[in-house]
C-alpha positions in Angstrom: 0.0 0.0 0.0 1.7 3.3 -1.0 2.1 6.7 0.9 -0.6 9.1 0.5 0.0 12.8 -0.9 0.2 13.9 2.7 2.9 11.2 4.1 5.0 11.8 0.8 5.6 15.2 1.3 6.6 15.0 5.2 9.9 16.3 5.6 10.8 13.1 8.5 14.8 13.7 8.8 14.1 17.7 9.4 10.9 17.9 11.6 11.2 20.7 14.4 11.9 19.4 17.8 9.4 19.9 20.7 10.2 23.2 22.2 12.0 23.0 25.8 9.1 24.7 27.7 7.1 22.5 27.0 6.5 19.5 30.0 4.3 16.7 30.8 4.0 15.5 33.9 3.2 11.6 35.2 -0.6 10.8 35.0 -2.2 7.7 35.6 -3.4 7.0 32.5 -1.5 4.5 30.2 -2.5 6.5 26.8 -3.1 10.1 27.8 -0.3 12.4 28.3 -0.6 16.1 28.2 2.2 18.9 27.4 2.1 22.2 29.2 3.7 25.1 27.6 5.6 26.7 31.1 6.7 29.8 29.4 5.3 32.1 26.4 6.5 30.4 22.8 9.3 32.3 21.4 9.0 34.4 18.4 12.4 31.8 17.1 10.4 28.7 17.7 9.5 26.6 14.9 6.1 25.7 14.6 5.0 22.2 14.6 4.3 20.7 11.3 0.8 20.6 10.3 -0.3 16.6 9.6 -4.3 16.2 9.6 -6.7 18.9 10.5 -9.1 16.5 12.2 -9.9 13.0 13.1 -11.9 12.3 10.2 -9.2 12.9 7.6 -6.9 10.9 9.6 -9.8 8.0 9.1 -10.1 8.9 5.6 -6.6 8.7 4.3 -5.7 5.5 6.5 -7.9 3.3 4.4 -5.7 4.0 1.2 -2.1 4.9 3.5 0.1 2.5 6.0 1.6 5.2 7.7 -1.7 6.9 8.8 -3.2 3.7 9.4 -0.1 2.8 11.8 -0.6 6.4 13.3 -4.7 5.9 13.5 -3.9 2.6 15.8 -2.2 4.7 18.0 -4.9 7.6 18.5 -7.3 5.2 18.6 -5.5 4.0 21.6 -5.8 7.5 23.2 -9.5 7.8 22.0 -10.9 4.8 23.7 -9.2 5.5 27.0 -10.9 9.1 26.9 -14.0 7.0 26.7 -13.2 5.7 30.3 -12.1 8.8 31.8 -15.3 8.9 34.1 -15.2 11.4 37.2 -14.8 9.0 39.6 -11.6 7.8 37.6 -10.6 11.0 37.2 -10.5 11.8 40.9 -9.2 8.7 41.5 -5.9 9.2 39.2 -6.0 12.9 40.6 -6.0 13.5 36.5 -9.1 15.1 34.6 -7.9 15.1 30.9 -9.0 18.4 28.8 -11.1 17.8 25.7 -9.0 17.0 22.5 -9.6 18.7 19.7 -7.6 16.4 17.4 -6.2 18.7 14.4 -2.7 17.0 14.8 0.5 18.1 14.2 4.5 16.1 14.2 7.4 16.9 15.7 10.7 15.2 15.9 11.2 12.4 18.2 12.5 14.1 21.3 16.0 13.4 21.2 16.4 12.2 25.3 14.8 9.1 23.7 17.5 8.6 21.1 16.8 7.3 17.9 14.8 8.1 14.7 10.9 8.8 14.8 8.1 11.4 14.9 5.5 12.5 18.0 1.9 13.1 16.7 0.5 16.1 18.7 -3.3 16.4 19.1 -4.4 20.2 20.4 -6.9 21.0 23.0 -9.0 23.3 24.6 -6.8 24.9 26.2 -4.4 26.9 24.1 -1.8 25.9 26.3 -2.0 22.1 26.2 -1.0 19.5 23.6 -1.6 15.9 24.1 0.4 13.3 22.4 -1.4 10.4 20.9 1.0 8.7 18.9 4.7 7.5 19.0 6.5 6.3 15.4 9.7 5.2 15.5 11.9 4.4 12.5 14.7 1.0 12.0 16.2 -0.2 9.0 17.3 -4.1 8.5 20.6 -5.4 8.9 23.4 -4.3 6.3 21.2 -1.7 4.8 22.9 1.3 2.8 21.7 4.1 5.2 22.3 2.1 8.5 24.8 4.7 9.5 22.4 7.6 9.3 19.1 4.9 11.4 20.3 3.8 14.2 17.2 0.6 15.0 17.2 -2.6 13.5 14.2 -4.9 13.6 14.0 -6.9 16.4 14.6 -11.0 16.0 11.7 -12.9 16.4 13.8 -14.9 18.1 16.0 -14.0 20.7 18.7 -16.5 20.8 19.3 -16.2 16.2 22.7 -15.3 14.8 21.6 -12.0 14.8 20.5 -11.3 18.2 23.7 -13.2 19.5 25.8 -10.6 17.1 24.4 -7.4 18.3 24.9 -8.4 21.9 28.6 -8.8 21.1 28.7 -5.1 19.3 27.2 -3.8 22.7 29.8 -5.3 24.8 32.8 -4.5 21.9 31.3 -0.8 21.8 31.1 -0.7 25.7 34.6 -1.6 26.1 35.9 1.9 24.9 33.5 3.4 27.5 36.5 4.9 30.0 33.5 4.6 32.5 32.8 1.1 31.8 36.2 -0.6 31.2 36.8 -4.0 32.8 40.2 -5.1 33.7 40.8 -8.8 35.6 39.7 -9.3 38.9 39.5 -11.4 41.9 37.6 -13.9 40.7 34.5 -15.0 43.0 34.9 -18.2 45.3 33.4 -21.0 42.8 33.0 -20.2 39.2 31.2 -23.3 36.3 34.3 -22.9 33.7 32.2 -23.4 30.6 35.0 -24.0 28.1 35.7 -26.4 25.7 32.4 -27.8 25.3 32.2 -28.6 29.3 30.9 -27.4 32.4 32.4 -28.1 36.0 32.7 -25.9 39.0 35.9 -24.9 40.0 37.1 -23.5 43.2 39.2 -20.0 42.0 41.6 -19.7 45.2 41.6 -16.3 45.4 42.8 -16.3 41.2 42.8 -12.9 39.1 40.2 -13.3 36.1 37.2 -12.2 34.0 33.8 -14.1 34.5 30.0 -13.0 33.6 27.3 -13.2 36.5 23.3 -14.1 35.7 20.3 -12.6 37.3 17.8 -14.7 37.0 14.0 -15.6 39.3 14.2 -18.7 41.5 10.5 -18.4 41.3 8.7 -21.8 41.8 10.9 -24.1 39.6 13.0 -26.6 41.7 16.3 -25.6 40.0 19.7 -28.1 40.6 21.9 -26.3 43.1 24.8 -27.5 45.1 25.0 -28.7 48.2 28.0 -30.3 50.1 26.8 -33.9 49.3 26.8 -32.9 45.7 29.7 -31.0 45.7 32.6 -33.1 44.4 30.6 -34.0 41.3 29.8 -30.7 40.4 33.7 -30.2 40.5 33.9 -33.2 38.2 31.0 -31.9 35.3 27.6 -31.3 34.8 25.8 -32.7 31.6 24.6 -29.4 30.4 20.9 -31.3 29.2 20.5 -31.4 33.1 20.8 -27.3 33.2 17.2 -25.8 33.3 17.1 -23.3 29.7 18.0 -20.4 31.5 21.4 -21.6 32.9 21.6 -23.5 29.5 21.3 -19.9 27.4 23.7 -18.5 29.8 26.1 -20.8 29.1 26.1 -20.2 25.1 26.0 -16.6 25.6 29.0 -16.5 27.4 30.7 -18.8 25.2 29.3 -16.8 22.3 31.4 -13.7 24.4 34.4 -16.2 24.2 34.3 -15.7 28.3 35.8 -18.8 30.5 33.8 -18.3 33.4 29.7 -18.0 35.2 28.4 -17.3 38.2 25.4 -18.8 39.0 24.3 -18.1 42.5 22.4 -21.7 43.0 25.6 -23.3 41.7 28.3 -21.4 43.2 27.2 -21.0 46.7 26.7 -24.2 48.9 22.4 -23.9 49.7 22.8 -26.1 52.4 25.7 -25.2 54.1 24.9 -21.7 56.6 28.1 -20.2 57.4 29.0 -20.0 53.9 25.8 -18.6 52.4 26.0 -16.1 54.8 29.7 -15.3 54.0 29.2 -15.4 50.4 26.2 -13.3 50.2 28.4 -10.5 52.1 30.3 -10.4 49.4 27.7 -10.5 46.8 29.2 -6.5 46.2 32.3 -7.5 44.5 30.9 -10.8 43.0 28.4 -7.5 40.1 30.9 -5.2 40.9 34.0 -6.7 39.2 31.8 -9.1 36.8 33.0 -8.6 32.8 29.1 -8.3 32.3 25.9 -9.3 34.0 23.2 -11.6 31.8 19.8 -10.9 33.4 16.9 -13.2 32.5 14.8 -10.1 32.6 11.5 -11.5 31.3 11.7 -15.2 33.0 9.7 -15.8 36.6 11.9 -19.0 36.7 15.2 -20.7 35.6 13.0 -23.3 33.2 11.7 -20.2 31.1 15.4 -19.5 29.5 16.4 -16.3 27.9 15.7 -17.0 24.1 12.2 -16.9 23.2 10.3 -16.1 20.3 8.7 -12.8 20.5 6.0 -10.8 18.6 8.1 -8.0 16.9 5.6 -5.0 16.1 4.1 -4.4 13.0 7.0 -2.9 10.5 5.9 -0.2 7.3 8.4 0.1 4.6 8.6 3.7 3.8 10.6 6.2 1.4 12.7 8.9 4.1 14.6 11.3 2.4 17.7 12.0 4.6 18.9 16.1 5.2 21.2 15.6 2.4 18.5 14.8 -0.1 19.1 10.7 -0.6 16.2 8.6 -0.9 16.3 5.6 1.8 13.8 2.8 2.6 13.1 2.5 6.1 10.8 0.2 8.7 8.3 2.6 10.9 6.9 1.1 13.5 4.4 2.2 17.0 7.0 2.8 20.2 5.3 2.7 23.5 3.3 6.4 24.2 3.6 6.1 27.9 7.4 5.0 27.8 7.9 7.7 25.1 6.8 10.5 27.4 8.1 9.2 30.5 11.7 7.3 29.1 12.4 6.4 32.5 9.9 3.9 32.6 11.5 2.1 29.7 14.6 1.7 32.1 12.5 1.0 35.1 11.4 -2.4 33.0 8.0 -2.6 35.5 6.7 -5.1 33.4 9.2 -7.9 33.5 9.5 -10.4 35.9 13.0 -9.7 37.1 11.8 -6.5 38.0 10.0 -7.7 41.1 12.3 -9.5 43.1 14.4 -7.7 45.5 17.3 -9.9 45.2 17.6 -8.3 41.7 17.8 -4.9 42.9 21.4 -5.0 43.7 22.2 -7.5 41.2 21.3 -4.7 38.4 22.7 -1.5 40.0 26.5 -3.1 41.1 26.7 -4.5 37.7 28.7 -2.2 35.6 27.2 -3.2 32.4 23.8 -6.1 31.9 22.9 -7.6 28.8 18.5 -7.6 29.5 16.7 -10.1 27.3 13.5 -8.6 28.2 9.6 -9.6 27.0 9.8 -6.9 23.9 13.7 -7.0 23.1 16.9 -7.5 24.3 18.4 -3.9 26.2 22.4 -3.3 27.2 22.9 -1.5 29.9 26.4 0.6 31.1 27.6 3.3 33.1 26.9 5.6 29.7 23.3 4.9 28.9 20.4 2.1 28.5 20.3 0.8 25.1 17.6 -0.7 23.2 17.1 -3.5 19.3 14.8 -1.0 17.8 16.5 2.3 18.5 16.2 3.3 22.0 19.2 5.4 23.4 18.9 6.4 26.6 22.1 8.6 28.0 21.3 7.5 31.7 21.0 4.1 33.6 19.2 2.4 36.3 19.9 3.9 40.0 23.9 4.7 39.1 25.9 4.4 41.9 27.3 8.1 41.5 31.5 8.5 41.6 32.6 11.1 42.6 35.5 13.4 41.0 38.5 13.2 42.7 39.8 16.7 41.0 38.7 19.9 42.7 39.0 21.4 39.0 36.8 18.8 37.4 33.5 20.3 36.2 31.8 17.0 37.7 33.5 18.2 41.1 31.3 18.6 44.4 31.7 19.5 47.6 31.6 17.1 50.8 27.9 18.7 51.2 26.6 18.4 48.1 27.6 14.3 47.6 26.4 13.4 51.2 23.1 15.1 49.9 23.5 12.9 46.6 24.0 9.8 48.3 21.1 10.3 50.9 18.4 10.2 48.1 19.8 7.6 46.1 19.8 5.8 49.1 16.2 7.0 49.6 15.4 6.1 46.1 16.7 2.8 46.4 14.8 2.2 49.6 11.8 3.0 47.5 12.7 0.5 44.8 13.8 -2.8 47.2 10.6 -1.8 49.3 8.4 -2.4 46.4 9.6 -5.3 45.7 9.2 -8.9 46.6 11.1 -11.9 48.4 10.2 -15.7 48.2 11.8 -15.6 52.3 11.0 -13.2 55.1 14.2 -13.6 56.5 16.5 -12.1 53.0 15.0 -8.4 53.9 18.1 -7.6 54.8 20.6 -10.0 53.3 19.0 -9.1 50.3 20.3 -5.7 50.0 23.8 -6.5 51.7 25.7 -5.9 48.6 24.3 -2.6 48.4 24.8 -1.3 51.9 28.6 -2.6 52.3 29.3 -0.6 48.9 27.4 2.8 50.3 28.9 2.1 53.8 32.7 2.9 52.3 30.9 5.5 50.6 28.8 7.3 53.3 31.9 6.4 55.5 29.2 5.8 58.1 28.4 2.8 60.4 25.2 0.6 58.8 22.9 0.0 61.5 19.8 -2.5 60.0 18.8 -0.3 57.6 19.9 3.2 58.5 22.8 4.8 58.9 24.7 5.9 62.6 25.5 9.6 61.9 22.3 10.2 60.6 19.8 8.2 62.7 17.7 10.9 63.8 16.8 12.1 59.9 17.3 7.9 58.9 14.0 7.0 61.7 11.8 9.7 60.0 10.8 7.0 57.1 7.1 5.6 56.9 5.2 3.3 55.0 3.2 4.3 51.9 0.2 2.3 49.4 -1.3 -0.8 49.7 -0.4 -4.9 51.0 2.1 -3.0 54.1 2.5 -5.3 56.8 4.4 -5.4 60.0 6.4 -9.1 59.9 4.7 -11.5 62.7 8.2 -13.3 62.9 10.9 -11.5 64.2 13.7 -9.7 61.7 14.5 -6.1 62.5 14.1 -3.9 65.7 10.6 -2.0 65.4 12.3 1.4 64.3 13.9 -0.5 61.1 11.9 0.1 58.1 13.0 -4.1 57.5 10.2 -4.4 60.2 8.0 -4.1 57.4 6.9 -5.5 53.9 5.6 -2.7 51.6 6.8 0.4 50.3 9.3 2.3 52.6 9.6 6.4 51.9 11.8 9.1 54.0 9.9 12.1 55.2 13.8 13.7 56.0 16.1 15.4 56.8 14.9 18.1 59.5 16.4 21.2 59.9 16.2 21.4 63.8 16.5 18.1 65.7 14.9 17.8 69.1 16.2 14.6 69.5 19.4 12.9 70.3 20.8 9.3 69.9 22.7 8.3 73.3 23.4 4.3 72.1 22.4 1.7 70.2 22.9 -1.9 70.0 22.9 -4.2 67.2 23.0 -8.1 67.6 23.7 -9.7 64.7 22.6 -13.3 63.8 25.9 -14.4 62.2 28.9 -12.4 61.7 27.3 -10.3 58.4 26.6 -7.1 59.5 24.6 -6.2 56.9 22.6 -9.4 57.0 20.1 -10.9 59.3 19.8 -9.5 62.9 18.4 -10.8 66.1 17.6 -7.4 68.1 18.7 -4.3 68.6 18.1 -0.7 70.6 18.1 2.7 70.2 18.3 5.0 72.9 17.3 8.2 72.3 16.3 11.3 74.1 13.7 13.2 72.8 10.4 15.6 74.2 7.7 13.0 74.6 3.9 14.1 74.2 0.7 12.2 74.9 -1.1 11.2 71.4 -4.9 10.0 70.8 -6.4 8.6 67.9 -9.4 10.5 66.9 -12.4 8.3 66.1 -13.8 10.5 63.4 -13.9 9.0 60.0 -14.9 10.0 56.5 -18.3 7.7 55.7 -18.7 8.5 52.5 -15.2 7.6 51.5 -14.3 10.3 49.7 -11.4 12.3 49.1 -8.0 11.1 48.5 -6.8 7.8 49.5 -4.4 9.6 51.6 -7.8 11.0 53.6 -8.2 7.0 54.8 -5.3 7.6 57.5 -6.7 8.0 60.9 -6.4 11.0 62.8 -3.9 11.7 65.8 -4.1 14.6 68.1 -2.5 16.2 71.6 -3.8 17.4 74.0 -3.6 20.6 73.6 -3.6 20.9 69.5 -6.2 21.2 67.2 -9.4 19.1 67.9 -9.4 16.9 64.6 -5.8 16.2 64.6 -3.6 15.4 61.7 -3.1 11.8 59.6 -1.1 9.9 61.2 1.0 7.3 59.0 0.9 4.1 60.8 3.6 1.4 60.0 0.7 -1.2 58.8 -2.1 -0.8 55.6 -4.9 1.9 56.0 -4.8 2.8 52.5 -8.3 0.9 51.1 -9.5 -0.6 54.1 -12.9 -0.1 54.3 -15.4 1.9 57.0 -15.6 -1.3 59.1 -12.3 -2.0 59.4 -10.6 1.8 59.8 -13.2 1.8 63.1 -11.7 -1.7 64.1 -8.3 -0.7 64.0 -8.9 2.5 65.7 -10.8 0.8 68.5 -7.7 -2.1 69.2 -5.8 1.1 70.5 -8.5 1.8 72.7 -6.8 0.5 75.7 -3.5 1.3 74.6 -1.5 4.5 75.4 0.2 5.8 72.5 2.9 8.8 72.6 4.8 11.0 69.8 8.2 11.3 70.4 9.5 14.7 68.7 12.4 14.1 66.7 12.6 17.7 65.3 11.0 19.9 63.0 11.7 21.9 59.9 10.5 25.1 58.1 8.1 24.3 55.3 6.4 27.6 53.1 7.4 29.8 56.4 5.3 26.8 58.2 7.2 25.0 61.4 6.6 21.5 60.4 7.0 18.9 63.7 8.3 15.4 62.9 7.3 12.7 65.6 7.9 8.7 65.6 4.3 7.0 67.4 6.0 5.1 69.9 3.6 2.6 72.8 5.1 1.4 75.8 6.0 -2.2 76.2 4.8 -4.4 78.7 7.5 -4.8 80.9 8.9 -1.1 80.9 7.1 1.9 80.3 10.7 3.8 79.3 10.5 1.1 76.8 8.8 1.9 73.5 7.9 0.2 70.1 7.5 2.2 67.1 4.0 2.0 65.6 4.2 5.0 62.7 5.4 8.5 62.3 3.1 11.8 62.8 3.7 14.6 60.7 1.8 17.8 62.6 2.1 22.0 62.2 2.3 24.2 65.5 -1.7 24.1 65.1 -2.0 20.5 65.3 1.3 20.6 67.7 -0.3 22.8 70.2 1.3 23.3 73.5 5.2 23.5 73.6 5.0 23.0 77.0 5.9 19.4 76.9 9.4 20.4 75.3 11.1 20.2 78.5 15.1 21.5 78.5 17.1 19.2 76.2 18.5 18.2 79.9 15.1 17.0 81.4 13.7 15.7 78.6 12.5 11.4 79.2 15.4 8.6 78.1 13.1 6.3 75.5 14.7 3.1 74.5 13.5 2.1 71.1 13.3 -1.6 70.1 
């Protein structure tokens, strides 16, 4: 089917860009995603090019044109979620979309995204809001003459082809002139499988200098082989690679396909049934990504029999004529990219939708390794220290949750100051937090193991003590996290003291730093179930002193349900602030529950005393902003608290200051 009139004459290698004030923010919705101009247009800016003046003729010249019929299936997409864009959804996604007007318009792919393509604008009414509704992106095949000037190639059906195998190879060739990125030999890991000449056995490395490739891969459900110590000795001595589930069997040809010695394979390497080792080994699990040549991550995969090759469902591809800017004629393949991913491009390195992606043992798996070949549902993706990389054209100049260097040289323009990069490393740590939080573990007990790796390597660089979760020099701003969303829970079997966000499962976020503490840390204790200090503990205490006020839960609730979620939080006063209180975020799910069960949860503290122990509080729009940890007594000392949530209240809601004795008299509180 050929071009129409209006597709032929489209300029596609010199469309203007989407002007910098424009910005779109992160609705809800999967389809609809408004741009809001921030600042008045310039008189320079170049308009955007003028494509259909309404919906209808978009309708009309797809029945005879590929292009517009590829760029219909998108706005269809957009039109049909409009359709569902009730009130009540509305207010639920905090989002009310404006009324499209559709006389659409294309700009240049926004070059954050990387690669060739076109945005289809749709306006609205308001003057001062464009919606995009459709995504194109542009690949040529393999070998092609103008390969140099388009950067995509069509993904493999399969993932595992000749093909696939070759461009995973120019990724890792390419990355190897990276300065950022360079591997030189390491220490190699304890046990490695040496995969060459057509065997596999696993070999004890003695401490050897070497380059080996790690895999990330779900455990999931599939009993997987592993070694124990019984099986030990004839792991040493081979293992029939038909025995291998497919995703250790696809690890192995990829690295032989790198022309790489050694794997890691956690199940394999690590003795499962031997304690002391585990525990040793996954201390180290740092250096094991850290110094890795590369990391293979069965991205898409919920267990080891699923493999990495697959055959996928490449989308649909439209030969077209593109003229490049010097005037030569080229065929190339246009195709739909994801709208959402388009207009938020983090979210194509976020990878929500793949398996690997929920398991917190990944987590620090994919942010040590320097560089991880993804075989994901869609494509495969490489991933360094200088960008995220997709098949079809995706190049991305940033990567998942970097760990940040910083420059040695005071002249350096990357250069900060001590303040600045403790600032940097508090909300990556945060934003980590946020990440493993969200996440999911087969075991209870890995909460903390789980994210060992991670804390050793900020530990050397916070060059701070790492105390369950937080961190010593900062324990005051480190307590003031909370939980946040739905399924949070408050483990019934013991792993963290109760002031440890690893008390909970769900989503952890920090409320900190204060600008005025009223607290101060006296001691703490730690103990430690083995001798990882980043891994599993058995108790531990803070003792703190701090002003200590009298709280009460306030019994009103909302019957109607309306309002935000956020409205569902019960309300805590003193006894002296504001009558209704302020929401108080307690370290268990409120979010959803419904009237009945709000006014049972209130009433199970009604024989309980409940206190808010005033960490500090900070300046917020000229407003003083108190910060306080709920903390009930225990049975067996009253000076003895538990944490149960975190109160967030203004001097209204604060009322009296009375109770903020001198720092001298103010109560000792020992937290556990």
């Amino acid at each position: 089917m050929p071009s129409c009139g209006t597709c032929s004459a489209i300029p596609w290698s010199n469309l203007p860009s989407l002007p910098s004030y424009y910005w779109n923010g992160a609705p809800g919705w999967k389809y609809i995603h408004p741009f809001y101009e921030k600042e008045h247009p310039s008189v320079d800016d170049v308009p955007s090019y003028p494509y259909h003046p309404h919906l209808d003729s978009l309708k009309r010249f797809a029945i005879h044109c590929e292009i517009c019929q590829l760029v219909l299936g998108a706005v269809e997409n957009v039109v049909n979620e409009l359709g569902t864009a009730t009130e009540e959804r509305c207010k639920a996604l905090n989002s009310f979309p404006n009324v499209l007007k559709y006389s659409l318009s294309l700009r240049k792919r926004r070059p954050d995204v990387g690669g060739n393509g076109f945005w289809v604008f749709s306006n609205s009414d308001d003057a001062r809001v464009i919606y995009l509704v459709a995504t194109i992106g542009f690949c040529t095949e393999e070998g092609s003459n103008n390969a140099n000037q388009i950067r995509g190639r069509p993904v493999e059906v399969y993932s595992g082809s000749d093909i696939s195998m070759a461009r995973a190879l120019n990724w890792v060739e390419e990355c190897n002139g990276h300065q950022v990125c360079a591997r030189t030999m390491q220490r190699l890991p304890s046990r490695l499988l040496d995969v060459r000449n057509g065997s596999i056995k696993l070999r004890e490395t003695d401490g050897q200098i070497g380059t080996y490739i790690t895999l990330s891969h779900c455990w999931g459900t599939f009993k997987q082989p592993t070694t124990t110590r019984t099986s030990l000795s004839a792991r040493e001595m081979g293992i029939a690679f038909e025995e291998l589930p497919k995703t250790f069997q696809h690890a192995v040809l990829v690295v032989r396909a790198l022309g790489v010695q050694y794997l890691w394979i956690d199940s394999l390497c690590i003795c499962q049934d031997d304690e002391e080792e585990w525990e040793r080994e996954s201390s180290r699990m740092s250096s094991v990504y850290l110094n890795a040549y590369l990391t293979i991550a069965a991205t898409t995969a919920k267990d080891s029999s699923e493999g990495l090759f697959r055959n996928r469902s490449p989308p649909q591809y439209i030969k077209m004529v593109y003229i490049s800017e010097k005037g030569t004629n080229y065929q190339v393949l246009a195709f739909k990219l994801p709208l959402r991913k388009e207009a938020l491009p983090h979210e194509y390195i976020d990878m929500e939708d793949e398996a690997l992606s929920q398991r917190a043992w990944a987590l620090q798996e994919r942010v040590l390794a320097s560089r991880t070949l993804h075989f994901g549902k869609h494509q495969m993706y490489f991933e360094c220290n200088v960008g995220f990389s997709g098949e079809n054209c995706l190049r991305l100049d940033h990567r998942y949750n970097k760990i940040e260097e910083r420059a040695k040289d005071q002249a350096s323009p990357d250069w900060v100051s001590d303040e600045d990069y403790k600032r940097l490393l508090v909300n990556e740590w945060a934003n980590l937090l946020l990440s493993y939080t969200s996440r999911k573990l087969t075991h209870a007990s890995d909460k903390l193991p789980a994210l060992s790796g991670l804390a050793k390597v900020y530990e050397d660089k916070f060059e701070d003590k790492y105390l369950v979760g937080l961190w010593q020099n900062s324990l005051i701003d480190n307590l003031l996290w909370h939980t946040f969303g739905r399924g949070v829970t408050r483990t019934t079997k013991y792993r963290a003291p109760s002031w440890s966000w690893a008390n909970c499962d769900g989503m952890i976020v920090f409320n900190g730093p204060i600008d005025r503490p009223m607290g101060m840390v006296i001691d703490y204790q730690v103990d430690y179930k083995g001798l990882n200090t980043y891994g599993e503990v058995k108790g531990g205490s803070i003792k703190l002193q701090a002003p200590l006020i009298e709280l009460f839960i306030n019994d009103e609730i909302d019957p109607d349900n309306t309002g935000a979620p956020y409205s569902r939080l019960p309300m805590v006063r003193t006894k002296t602030g504001g009558p209704r209180g302020a929401h108080c975020h307690f370290d268990f799910e409120i979010f959803g529950k419904t009237i009945e069960e709000i006014s049972a949860f209130i009433q199970s503290f009604a024989d309980t005393k409940i206190y808010g122990l005033v960490l500090g509080n900070t300046t917020v729009d000229q407003e003083t902003i108190y910060e306080s940890l709920v903390v009930t007594p225990t049975e067996s000392q009253s000076f003895t608290m538990r944490r149960v949530g975190l109160l967030t209240q203004n001097e209204l809601d604060m009322g009296s200051q009375q109770a903020f004795h001198p720092s001298s008299t103010r109560p000792i509180i020992t937290l556990v």
